[in-house]
Each structure stands twice: as C-alpha cells, then as structure tokens.
C-alpha positions in Angstrom: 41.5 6.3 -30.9 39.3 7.1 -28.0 35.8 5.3 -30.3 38.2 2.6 -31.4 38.7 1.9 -27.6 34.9 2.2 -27.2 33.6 0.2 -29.6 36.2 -2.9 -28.7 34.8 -2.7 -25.0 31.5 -2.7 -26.3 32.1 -5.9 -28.2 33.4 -7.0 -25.6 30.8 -7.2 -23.4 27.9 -7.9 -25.4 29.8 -11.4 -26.5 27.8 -14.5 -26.4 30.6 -15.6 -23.9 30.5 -12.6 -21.9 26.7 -12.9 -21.5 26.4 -16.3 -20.4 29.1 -15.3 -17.5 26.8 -12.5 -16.6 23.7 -14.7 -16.5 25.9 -17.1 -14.4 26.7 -14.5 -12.0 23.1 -13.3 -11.3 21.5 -17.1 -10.8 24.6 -17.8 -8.4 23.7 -14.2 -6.5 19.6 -15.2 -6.3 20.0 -18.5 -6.2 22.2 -18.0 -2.6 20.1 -15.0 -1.6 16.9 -17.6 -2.4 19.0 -20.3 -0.1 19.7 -17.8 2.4 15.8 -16.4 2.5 14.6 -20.0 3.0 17.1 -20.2 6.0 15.6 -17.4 7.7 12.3 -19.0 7.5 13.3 -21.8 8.5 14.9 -20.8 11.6 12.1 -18.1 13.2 10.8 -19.2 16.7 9.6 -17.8 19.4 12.2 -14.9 19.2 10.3 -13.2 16.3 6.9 -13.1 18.4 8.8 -11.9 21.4 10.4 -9.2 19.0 6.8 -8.3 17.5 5.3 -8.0 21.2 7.5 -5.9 21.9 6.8 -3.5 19.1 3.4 -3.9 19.7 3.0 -2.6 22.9 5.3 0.4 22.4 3.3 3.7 23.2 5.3 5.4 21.3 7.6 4.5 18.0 9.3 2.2 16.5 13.2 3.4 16.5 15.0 1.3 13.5 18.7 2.1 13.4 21.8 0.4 11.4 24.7 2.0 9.1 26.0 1.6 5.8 24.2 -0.8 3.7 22.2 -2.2 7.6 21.0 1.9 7.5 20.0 1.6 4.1 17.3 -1.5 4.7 16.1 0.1 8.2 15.2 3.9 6.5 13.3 1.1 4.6 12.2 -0.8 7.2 10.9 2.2 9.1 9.2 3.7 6.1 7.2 0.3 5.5 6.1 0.3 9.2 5.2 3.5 9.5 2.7 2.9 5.9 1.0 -0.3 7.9 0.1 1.2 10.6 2.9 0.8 13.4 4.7 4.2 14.4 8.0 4.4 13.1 11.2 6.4 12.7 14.8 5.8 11.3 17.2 7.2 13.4 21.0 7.4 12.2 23.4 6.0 14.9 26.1 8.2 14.1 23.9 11.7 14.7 22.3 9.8 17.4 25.2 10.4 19.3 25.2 14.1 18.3 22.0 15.1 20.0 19.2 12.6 17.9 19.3 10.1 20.8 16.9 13.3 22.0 14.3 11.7 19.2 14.2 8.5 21.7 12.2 8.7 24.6 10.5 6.7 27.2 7.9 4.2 25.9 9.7 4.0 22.1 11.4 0.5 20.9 14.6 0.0 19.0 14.8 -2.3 16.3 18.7 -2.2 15.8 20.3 -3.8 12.1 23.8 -5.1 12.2 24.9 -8.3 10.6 28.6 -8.3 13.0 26.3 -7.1 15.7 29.9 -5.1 16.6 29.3 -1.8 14.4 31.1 1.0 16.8 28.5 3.8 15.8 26.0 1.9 17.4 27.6 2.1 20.9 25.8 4.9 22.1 22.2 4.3 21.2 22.6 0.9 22.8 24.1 2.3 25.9 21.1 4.8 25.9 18.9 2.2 25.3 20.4 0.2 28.5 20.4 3.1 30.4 16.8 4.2 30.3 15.2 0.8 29.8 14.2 1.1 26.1 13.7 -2.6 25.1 16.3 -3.6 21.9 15.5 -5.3 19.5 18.5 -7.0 17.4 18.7 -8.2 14.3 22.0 -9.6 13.7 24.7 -12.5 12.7 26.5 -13.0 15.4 24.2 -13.9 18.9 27.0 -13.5 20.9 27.6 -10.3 19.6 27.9 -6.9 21.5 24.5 -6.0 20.0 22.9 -9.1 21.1 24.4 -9.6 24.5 22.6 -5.9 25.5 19.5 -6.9 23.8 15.8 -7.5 25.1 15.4 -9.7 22.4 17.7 -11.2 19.2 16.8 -12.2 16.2 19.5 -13.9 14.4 20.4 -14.0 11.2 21.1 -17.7 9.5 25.1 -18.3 8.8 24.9 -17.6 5.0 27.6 -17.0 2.7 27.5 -13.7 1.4 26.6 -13.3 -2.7 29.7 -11.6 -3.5 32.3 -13.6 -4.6 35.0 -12.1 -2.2 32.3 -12.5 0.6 33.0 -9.0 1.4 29.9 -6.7 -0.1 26.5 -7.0 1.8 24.5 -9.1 0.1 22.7 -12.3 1.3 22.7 -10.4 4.8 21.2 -7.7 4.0 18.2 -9.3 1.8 18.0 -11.6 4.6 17.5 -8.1 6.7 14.9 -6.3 4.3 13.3 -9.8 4.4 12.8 -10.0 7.9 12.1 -6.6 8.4 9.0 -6.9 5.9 7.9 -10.2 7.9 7.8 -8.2 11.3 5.7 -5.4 9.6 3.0 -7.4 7.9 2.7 -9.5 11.1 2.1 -6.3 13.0 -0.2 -5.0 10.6 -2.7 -8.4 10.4 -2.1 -8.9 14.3 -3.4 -4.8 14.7 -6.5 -5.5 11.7 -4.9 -2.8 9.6 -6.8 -2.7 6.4 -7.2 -1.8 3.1 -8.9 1.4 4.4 -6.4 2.2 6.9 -3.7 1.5 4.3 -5.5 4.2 2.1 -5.2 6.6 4.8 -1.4 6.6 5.2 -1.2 6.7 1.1 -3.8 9.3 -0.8 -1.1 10.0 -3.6 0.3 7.8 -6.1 -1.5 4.8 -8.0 -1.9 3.1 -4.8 -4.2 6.0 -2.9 -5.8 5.9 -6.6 -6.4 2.2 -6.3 -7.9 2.4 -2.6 -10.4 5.1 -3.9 -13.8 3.9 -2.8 -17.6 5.1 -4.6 -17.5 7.2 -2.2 -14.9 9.6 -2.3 -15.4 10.8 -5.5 -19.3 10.1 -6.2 -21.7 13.3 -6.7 -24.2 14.0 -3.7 -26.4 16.1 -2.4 -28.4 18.2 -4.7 -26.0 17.0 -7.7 -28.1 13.8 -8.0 -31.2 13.9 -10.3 -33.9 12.1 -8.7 -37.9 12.7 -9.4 -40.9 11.0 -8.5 -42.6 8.3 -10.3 -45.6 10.3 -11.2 -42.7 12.8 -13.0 -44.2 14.0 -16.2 -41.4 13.2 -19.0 -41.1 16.9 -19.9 -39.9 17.3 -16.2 -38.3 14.7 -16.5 -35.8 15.9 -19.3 -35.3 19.4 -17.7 -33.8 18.0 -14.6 -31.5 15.5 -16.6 -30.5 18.5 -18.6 -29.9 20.4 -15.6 -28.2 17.9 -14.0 -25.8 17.4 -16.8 -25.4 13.3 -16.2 -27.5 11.8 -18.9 -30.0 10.4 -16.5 -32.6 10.4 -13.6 -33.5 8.4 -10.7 -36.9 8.2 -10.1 -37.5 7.4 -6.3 -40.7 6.8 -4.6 -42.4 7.4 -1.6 -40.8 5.9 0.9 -37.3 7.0 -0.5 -36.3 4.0 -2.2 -34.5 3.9 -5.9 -37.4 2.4 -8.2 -35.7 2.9 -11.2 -33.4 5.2 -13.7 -34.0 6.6 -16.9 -31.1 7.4 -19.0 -30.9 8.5 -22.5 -31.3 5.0 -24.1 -34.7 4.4 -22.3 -35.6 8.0 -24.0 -34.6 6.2 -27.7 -36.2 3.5 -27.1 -39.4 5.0 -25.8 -39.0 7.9 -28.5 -42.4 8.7 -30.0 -45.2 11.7 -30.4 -46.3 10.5 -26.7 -43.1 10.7 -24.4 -43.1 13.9 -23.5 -46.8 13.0 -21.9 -45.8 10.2 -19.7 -45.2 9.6 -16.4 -41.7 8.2 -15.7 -42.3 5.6 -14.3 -43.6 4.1 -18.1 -40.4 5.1 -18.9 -38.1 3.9 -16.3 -35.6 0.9 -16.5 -36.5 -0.9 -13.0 -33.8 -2.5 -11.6 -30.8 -0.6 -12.9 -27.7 -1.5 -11.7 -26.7 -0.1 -8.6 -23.2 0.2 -6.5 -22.4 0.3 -3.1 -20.4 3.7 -1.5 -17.8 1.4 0.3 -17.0 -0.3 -3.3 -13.9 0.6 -4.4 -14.1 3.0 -7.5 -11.4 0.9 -9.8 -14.5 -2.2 -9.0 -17.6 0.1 -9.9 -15.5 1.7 -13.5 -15.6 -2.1 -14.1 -18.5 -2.8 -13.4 -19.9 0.3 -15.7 -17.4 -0.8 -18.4 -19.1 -4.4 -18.3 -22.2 -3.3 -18.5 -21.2 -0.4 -21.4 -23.2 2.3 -18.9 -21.2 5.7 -18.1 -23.1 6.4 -14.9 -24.7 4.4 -12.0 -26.0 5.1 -8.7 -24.9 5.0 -5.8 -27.3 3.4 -3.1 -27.2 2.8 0.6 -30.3 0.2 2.2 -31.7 0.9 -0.9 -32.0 4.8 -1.4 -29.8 6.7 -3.4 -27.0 8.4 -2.0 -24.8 9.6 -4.5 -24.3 9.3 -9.0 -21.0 8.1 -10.3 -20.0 8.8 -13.9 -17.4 7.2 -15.6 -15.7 10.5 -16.3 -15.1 11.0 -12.0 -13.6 7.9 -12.2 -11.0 8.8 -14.9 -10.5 12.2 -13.6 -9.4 10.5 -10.4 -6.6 8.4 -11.8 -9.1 5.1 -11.4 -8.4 3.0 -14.0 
C-alpha cells in the first residue's frame, strides 16, 4: 500500500502540468527578486558612500549582526569582507547580549541587517552601540524604524513585495540584503586597491588559492636550476641535465643573462658522432621561451601547453631565476 502511495505522488509531480506550475513559480520568485534587485540600484545615493566611509575608517572591524534569515546573509556578509580585505566579524544579537557585546570595542563599526528594522534581539547591541559611540550602520525596510532612528547612517531597502506568495517568508528582502551587502564589500575592496595578490593571501586552499598561484610559488630555484656556460662541452652538458633531472639546461653567459636552453629535442636534432664534442652554445635553442615569476602559474601551464614544451624558465631582467616543469604545475592543483 505504502509504494502504491509512493508511486501515485511521484506521478504526481513529475506531470507535464505539475511542471509547468513549478516553472511558473520559480520565474515569478526571480523575476520579482530581479525587479526588486534593480530597485536597489536604482535607489543608492549618497547614503551608501556615507555607509562605506564609515567602514572604511574603522580601526578595528567590521561588526555585521541580524537574526533569522537577516543573520543568515550577514555570517555571509562578514565572511565576504573579511576575504577582500576589510576586517570583519559576525556577531549574533541574541549572545551579544549574553556577554559577546564584549567582542565590540572602541573603534569597530556595526553593520546591523533587519528588513522591520524592529527585531527585539537587536535592542541591546544598538543601545551599546549608542552608548559608546560605535557608528551604526542600518540596512533595513522601514527608515523610520527603531533601527534606523538610532543609526549613524541608513540604508534602505526598496518597498518590494516579498517572493512568497503569502508575503510572509524572506525572500526579495533578503536577496535585496546579500545584494547590497556584496556591493558595500567590492566597493571597499577597489576603493582600498585590494588585489588579486592580496585576495590570494586571505585564500591559499581551494581552487581559488590554486588559481592565484603565481611562477613563483612553486618554480625550482637555487641550485635546482641547470644552468652552464656557453663554452660547456656537450658531455657536461648531459651530466648536469641528468643530474638535474628536468630534461634540459640553460646556458647563461657572462654577464648572467639566459642565452639559450637546450632540451632533449635540440639533443635529437643535433644527434650525431660529434655532439658529445661541442660546445653548447652550437647546440643551444636561442631565444627559448621564457616566463615571468609574477605570472600566474594556470597562464605559464598554458603557455607550455601551447607551445607542447614541459618546462620553461623562469627569468627576471633577463637572468634566470627559477625552472618550471609542467609536472609542478599539476602537482599544485594548476590546471
């Protein structure tokens, strides 16, 4: 009875009819989440650059607060500020007010989420926030809220109808909320220069501290490199790219610069009885390709893939500095 039941609900809702309701529903949700979005856009001013100042010149963090679904966007919030390069911390309002107000101190910000602007937990925190003279920063629906009336500054929501069909759940609000939140962290970060370095800094795990690898970081150096001068007999030649165990020598000359490489293809196609006589510079590919140590290493595996090589080396004002082999590149997670 119980798979009879089972099998009639999933009919049910895999229906041709059922589907096109379902499709309904989600273009009615982000199409008004869309409309609310462009609302918000429309409708910064001067507030939003007051707000950023603010956070700008806090010595020490940004606070972000909110609860329920408000919380929810501002852990986010704070995360995403903290990753670009303003200080940041989520604070809950309701242990705030059992003892975390102590995380709050003197030269901090508050960047408070509430679409009523009238949510009870946040009571405390905004008194505190009064009291010691810790600008506020609201983001809410209602200007004339609580929330906004103790505000420095308020940053107000645009009077959007909620997704939900009831116009109960949080929905248009609180995109409208992530949304804005974003905006205010990428407008710190280009007003502050953070870069792609910095970035990399705050993120060394994951595909995205794999991406932001430069040459760099993961090149071979020092006495790893196999370098020899021009007048390098062939034989010597061989022993050190042997030694070396990357397939190939730079051959640098006297005032330090990279003259050229040999690699194992210049040894076929220079194979004869007389090789292992020459000098390596007759043997030498001038020229080779060359990357830079600030290049990011997903560019340089390119670069090596174009040019069906599996090393290159690395060179600063023209002397080498490091050798970067394809295999460093996929042992790092570049790809």
């Amino acid at each position: 009875m119980t798979q009879r039941s089972s099998a009639s609900k999933s009919e049910t809702s895999t229906a041709p009819n059922g589907r096109a309701a379902d499709l309904a529903a989600a273009r009615r949700v982000l199409e008004m989440e869309i409309e609310g979005l462009q609302s918000l856009a429309d409708g910064l001013g001067e507030s939003f650059a007051e707000a950023l100042d603010i956070a700008a010149a806090a010595e020490g963090r940004v606070v972000v607060t909110g609860m329920g679904k408000a919380g929810h966007i501002g852990g986010k919030i704070a995360a995403t500020l903290a990753s670009t390069g303003t200080q940041a911390i989520y604070v809950h309002p309701a242990e705030a007010s059992h003892g975390d107000l102590g995380m709050i101190a003197a030269g901090d910000a508050i960047l408070a989420f509430s679409n009523s602007g009238e949510t009870a937990e946040l009571a405390d925190m905004v008194a505190y926030a009064v009291r010691f003279e810790i600008p506020l920063i609201a983001v809410t629906g209602d200007a004339s809220s609580t929330l906004a009336r103790a505000a420095s500054v308020v940053l107000e929501l645009p009077a959007t109808e909620e997704a939900c069909p009831m116009g109960l759940a949080p929905t248009t609000s609180t995109t409208a909320m992530m949304a804005l939140g974003d905006a205010m962290a990428v407008a710190l970060l280009e007003r502050k220069g953070f870069s792609a370095a910095d970035f990399k800094v705050f993120h060394p795990g994951g595909k995205l501290g794999r991406k932001l690898l430069k040459v760099s970081d993961i090149m071979h150096t020092g006495e790893a490199i196999p370098l020899g001068a021009p007048d390098l007999t062939m034989a010597d030649a061989l022993i050190t790219m042997t030694a070396k165990g990357l397939g190939c020598i730079g051959i640098v000359d006297d005032a330090g610069l990279l003259a050229g490489v040999i690699t194992d293809g210049d040894l076929r196609r220079h194979m004869d009885a007389g090789l292992i006589g020459r000098a390596a510079d007759q043997v030498m590919t001038v020229d080779a390709k060359t990357v830079d140590p600030d290049m990011h290493a997903g560019e340089a595996l390119r670069q090596m893939n174009e040019a069906n090589i599996t090393n290159v080396f690395v060179v600063s004002a023209g002397r080498p500095v490091g050798i970067l082999h394809i295999h460093d590149c996929l042992r790092a997670g570049v790809a």
